[in-house]
Every structure is written in structure tokens, then in C-alpha cells.
N, C-alpha and C positions, 0 to 999 in steps of 0.2 A: 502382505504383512499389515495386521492391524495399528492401531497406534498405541504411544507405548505406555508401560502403565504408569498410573499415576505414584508417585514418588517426592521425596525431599528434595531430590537434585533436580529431578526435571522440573518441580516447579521453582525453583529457585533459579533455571535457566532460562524461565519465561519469566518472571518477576524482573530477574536485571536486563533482558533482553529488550523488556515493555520497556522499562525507566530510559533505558539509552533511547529507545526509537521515541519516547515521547519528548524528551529533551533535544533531539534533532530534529522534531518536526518544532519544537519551539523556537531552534535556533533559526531555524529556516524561514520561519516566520518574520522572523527577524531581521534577517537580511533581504531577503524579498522585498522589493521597493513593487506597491500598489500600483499599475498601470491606469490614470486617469481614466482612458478608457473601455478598461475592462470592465463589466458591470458586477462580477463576483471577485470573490480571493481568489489570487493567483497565489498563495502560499498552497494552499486546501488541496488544487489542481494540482501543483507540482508534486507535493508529498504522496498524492495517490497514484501520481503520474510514474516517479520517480520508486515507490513500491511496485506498480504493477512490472515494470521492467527489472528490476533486484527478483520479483518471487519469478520468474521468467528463464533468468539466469540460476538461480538456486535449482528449479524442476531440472534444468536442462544439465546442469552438472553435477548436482546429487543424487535426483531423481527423487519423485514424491514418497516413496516408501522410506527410502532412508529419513527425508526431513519428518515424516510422522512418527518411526520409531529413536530416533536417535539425540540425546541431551543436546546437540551442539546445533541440529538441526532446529530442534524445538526455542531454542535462543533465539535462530535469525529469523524463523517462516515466523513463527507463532508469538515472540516477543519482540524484538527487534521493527519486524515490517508490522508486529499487530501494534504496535507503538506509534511506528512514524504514519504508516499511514491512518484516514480517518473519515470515517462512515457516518460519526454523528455530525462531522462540521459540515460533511457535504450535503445531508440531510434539512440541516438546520436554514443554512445556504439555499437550499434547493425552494423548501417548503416558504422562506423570507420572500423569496425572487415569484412565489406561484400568484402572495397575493395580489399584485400589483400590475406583474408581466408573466402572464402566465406562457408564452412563446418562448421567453426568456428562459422561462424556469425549464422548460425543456431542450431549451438548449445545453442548458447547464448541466441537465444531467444526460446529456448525448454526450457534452462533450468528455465529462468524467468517466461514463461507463464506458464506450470505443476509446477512448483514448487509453485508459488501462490496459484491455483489453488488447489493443496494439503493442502498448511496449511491450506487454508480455509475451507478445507474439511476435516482435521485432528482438527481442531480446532471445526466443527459440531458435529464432532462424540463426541468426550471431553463433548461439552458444552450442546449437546442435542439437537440440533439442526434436527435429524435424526431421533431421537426417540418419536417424539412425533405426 
């Protein structure tokens, strides 16, 4: 099943689903107390950390075609986690840390891209996603 078509509800399921995940990824920011020393944000790391493990659990109990055809689906995958998590901060993060430390800088993006990648793959295993 392709994805579904473009519409007033569904995008108005991705509009309020961004607004919530973007307000959580600012709350979070928020609360996140900066670790001396960590040499990046530890907000950045969590929110993609904490997205890769949500869309992990969403494939494994929805399944992908539901979350691309279905308004509620389109809310959490596509609004909600395209909200909270964040590509340009890690980016920006990334490309800051290359000039200076460039080992650094790929560390940072080791650690963000397998670490996603992990929860989503820890969050599989969890949720059944692998076992079926």
C-alpha cells in the first residue's frame, strides 16, 4: 500500500503532530542539564535517540503500511517523531564539531546514526517486530 493521499485531514494530522513533537523536543531541551563533559548536546542525541526507539515501536505494532496510509499514523511517524526528532540540529552540531575536531565530529555522527539505529532495533526486538 502506497501512501495515502494528500488531503485536509491528513495534513492537518502532520501539522499538529509536528507542533506537539516540536514542543517536546523543546521541552526536553529544556530539562536536559548539559553534561560538562559531553563535547555535543545531549538534548539533540536524546530526541533522536528517543525517536529512533518510538518509530521502532510504531513499525513493530502498526506496521509500515498502516503508518503511511492511515491519518493517525501520519500524526505520530510523520508529525509527532518528524517534530521531535532533528536532522538539522544534528547536522549543524555535526558540521560545528568538523571544524575544529574533526575525530570528534565523527564520532558524533557514529554516535547519532547507530545509536538510532539501535533503538530501533532494540525497540523491534521488544515489540515483535523481528519475531513475526
Amino acid at each position: 500500500m502506497g501512501a495515502s493521499p494528500v488531503n485536509a485531514f491528513n495534513a492537518l494530522a502532520v501539522f499538529i503532530g509536528a507542533g506537539l513533537g516540536g514542543v517536546g523536543r523543546y521541552g526536553l531541551g529544556l530539562l536536559l542539564v548539559q553534561p560538562a563533559w559531553l563535547p555535543f548536546q545531549i538534548g539533540t542525541l536524546m530526541v533522536n535517540l528517543i525517536g529512533g526507539f518510538v518509530a521502532g515501536v510504531l513499525f513493530s505494532v502498526l506496521g509500515p503500511a498502516w503508518l503511511k496510509a492511515n491519518p493517525l499514523g501520519l500524526f505520530l511517524m510523520t508529525g509527532v517523531l518528524g517534530g521531535l526528532t532533528t536532522f538539522s540540529a544534528f547536522t549543524a552540531e555535526g558540521a560545528n564539531l568538523l571544524l575544529d575536531k574533526p575525530l570528534l565530529a565523527l564520532g558524533h555522527a557514529l554516535v547519532h546514526v547507530l545509536g538510532c539505529l539501535a533503538a530501533f532495533l532494540l525497540a523491534g526486538k521488544l515489540f515483535g517486530l523481528f519475531g513475526q
